[in-house]
C-alpha positions as CSV (number, residue, x, y, z in Angstrom):
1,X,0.0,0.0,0.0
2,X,2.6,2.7,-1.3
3,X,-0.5,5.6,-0.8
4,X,-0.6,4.6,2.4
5,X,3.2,4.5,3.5
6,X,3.3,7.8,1.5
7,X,1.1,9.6,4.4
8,X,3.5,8.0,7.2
9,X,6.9,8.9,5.3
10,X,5.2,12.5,5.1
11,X,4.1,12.7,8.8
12,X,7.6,11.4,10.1
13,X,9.2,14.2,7.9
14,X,6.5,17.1,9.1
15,X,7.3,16.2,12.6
16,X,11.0,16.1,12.0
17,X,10.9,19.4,10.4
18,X,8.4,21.0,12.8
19,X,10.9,20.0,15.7
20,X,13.7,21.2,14.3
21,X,11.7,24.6,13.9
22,X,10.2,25.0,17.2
23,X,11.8,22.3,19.5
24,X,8.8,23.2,21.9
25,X,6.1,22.8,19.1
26,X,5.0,19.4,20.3
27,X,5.1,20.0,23.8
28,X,3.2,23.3,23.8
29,X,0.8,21.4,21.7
30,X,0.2,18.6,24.3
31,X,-1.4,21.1,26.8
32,X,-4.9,21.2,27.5
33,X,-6.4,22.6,24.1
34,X,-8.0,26.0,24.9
35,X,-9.5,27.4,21.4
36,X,-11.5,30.5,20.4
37,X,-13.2,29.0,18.1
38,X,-15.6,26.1,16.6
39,X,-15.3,25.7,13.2
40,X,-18.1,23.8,11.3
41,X,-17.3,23.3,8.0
42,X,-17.4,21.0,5.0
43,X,-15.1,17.7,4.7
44,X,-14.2,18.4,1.4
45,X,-10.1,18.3,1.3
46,X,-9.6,21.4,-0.2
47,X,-11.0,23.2,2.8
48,X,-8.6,22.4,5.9
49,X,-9.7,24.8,8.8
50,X,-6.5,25.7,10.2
51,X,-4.6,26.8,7.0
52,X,-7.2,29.2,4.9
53,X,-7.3,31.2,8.3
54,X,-3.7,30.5,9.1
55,X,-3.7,29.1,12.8
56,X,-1.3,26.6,14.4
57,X,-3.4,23.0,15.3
58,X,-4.8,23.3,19.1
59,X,-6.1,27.2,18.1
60,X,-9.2,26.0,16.4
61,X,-11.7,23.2,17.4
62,X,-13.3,21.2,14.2
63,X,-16.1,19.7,13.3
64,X,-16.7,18.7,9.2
65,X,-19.1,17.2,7.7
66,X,-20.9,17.2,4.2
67,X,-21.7,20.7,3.1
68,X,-21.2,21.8,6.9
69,X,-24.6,20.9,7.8
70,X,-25.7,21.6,11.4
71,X,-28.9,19.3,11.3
72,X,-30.9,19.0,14.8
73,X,-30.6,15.1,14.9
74,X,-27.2,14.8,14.1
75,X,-25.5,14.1,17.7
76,X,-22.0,14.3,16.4
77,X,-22.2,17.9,15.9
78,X,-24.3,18.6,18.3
79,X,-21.9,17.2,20.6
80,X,-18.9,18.9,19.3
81,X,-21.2,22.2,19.6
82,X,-22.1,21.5,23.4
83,X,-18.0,20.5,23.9
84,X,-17.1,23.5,22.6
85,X,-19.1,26.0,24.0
86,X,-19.6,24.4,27.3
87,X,-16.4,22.5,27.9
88,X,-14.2,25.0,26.1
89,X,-15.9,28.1,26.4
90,X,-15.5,29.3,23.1
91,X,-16.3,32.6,22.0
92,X,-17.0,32.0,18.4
93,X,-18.6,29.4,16.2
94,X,-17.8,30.0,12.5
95,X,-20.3,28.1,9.8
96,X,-18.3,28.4,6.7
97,X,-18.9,27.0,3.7
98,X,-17.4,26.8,0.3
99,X,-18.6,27.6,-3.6
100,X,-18.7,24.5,-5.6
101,X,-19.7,22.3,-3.1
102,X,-20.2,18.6,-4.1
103,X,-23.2,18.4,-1.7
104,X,-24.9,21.4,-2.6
105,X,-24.5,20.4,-6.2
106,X,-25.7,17.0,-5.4
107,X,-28.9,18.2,-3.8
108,X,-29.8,20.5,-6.5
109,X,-30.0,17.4,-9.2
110,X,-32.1,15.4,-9.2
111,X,-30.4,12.3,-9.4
112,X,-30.3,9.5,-6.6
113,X,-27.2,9.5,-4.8
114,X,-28.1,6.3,-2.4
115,X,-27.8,7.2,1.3
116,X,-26.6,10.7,1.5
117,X,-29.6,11.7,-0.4
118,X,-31.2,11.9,2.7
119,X,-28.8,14.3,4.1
120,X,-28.7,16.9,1.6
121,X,-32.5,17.0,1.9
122,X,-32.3,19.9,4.3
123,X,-30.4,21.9,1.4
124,X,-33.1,20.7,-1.3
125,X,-35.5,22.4,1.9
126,X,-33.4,25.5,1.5
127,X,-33.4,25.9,-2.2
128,X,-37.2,25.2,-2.2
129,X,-37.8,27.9,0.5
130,X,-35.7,30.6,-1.9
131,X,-36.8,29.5,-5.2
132,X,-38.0,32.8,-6.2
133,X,-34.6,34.3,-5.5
134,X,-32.8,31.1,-7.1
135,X,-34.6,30.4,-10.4
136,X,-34.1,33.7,-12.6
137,X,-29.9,32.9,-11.9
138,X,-27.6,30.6,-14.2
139,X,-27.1,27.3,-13.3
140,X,-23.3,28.9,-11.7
141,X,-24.8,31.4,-10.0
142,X,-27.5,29.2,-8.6
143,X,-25.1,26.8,-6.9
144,X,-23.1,29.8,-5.9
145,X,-26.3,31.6,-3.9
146,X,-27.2,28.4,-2.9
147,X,-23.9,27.5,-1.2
148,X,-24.5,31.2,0.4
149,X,-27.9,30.2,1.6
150,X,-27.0,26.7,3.2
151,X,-24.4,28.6,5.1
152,X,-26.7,30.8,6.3
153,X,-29.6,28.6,7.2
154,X,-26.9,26.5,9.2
155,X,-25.8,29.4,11.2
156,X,-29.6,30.0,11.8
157,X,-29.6,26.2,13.1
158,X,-26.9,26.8,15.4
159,X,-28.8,29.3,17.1
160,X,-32.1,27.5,17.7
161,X,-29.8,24.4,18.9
162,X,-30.8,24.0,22.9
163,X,-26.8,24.3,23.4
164,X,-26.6,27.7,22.3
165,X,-29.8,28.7,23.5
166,X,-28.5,27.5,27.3
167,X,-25.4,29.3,26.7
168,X,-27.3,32.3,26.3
169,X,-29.5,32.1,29.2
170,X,-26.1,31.8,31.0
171,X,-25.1,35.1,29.2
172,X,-21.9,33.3,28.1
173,X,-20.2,35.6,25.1
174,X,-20.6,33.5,22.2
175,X,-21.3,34.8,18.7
176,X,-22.2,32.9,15.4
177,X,-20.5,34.1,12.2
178,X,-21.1,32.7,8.4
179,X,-18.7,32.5,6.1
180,X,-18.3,30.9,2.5
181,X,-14.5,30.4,1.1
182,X,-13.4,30.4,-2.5
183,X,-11.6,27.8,-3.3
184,X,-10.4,30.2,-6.9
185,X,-9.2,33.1,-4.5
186,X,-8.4,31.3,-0.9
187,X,-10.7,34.2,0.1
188,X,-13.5,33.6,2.9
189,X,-16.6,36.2,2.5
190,X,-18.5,37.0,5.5
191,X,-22.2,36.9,4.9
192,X,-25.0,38.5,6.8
193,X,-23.1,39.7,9.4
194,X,-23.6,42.7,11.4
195,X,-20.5,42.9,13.7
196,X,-16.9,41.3,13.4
């Protein structure tokens, strides 16, 4: 399995070279993780958290899924949401998605994608709910006001979770942001967003 032996060869050397640079990187690292911020974002591989927003590994706590859905019945992120803002206090939770998502393109076809079909029914829910503002755009910009919207909507799902809701009623200084990246620019957009 040379793919796999590939990834080990390149960790060894990453871990080499990161030593030699900071010969306290891995120790500092070890310490109890206290982030800022909850990132909830999409798994696709072109997006990695920590490097679009350039921050060191232990500065930002993750949670990815398919087109960074925060669904009310999915457990694993509402999990890592509760962790987050009740075990590590952070301060911000960041819904950023990307343009040219596979899973918003996938739910705007109508094709059957087995299991995951299920899933990117809460973006088909989205795009029917803003089909006035979706239908007079091209295909491009469709998926690309789309992606927008699904960010938004799951920034508007973090809020009417019960863990940020509690947090709240605790007065605990957390704020929601929503952002979408471009993967042409390496730029993140902020949308609807009163204060920064």
């Amino acid at each position: 399995m040379p793919e796999i032996k590939k990834l080990l060869d390149n960790n060894l050397r990453w871990a080499e070279e990161t030593n030699r640079a900071d010969p306290e990187f891995f120790n500092k690292l070890s310490k109890q993780q206290k982030p800022v911020y909850l990132w909830i974002g999409c798994s696709d591989s072109r997006v990695p958290a920590n490097q679009i927003v350039d921050l060191l590994p232990g500065d930002i706590f993750v949670h990815r899924n398919v087109a960074n859905m925060v669904i009310h019945t999915d457990f694993n992120c509402l999990s890592v949401l509760q962790y987050a803002i009740d075990v590590l206090q952070v301060k911000h939770v960041i819904v950023c998605g990307h343009y040219g998502c596979g899973g918003v393109e996938a739910a705007m076809s109508s094709d059957s994608l087995g299991l995951i079909d299920n899933w990117l029914a809460h973006i088909k829910d989205t795009a029917d709910e803003n089909k006035a503002l979706l239908e007079p755009l091209s295909r491009e910009d469709r998926a690309a006001k789309l992606c927008e919207l699904n960010v938004m909507q799951q920034a508007e799902n973090v809020r009417r979770t019960s863990v940020y809701k509690d947090a709240m009623k605790r007065q605990q200084d957390v704020k929601i942001h929503s952002w979408i990246y471009s993967l042409r620019n390496g730029k993140i957009k902020v949308l609807n967003e009163s204060s920064l």
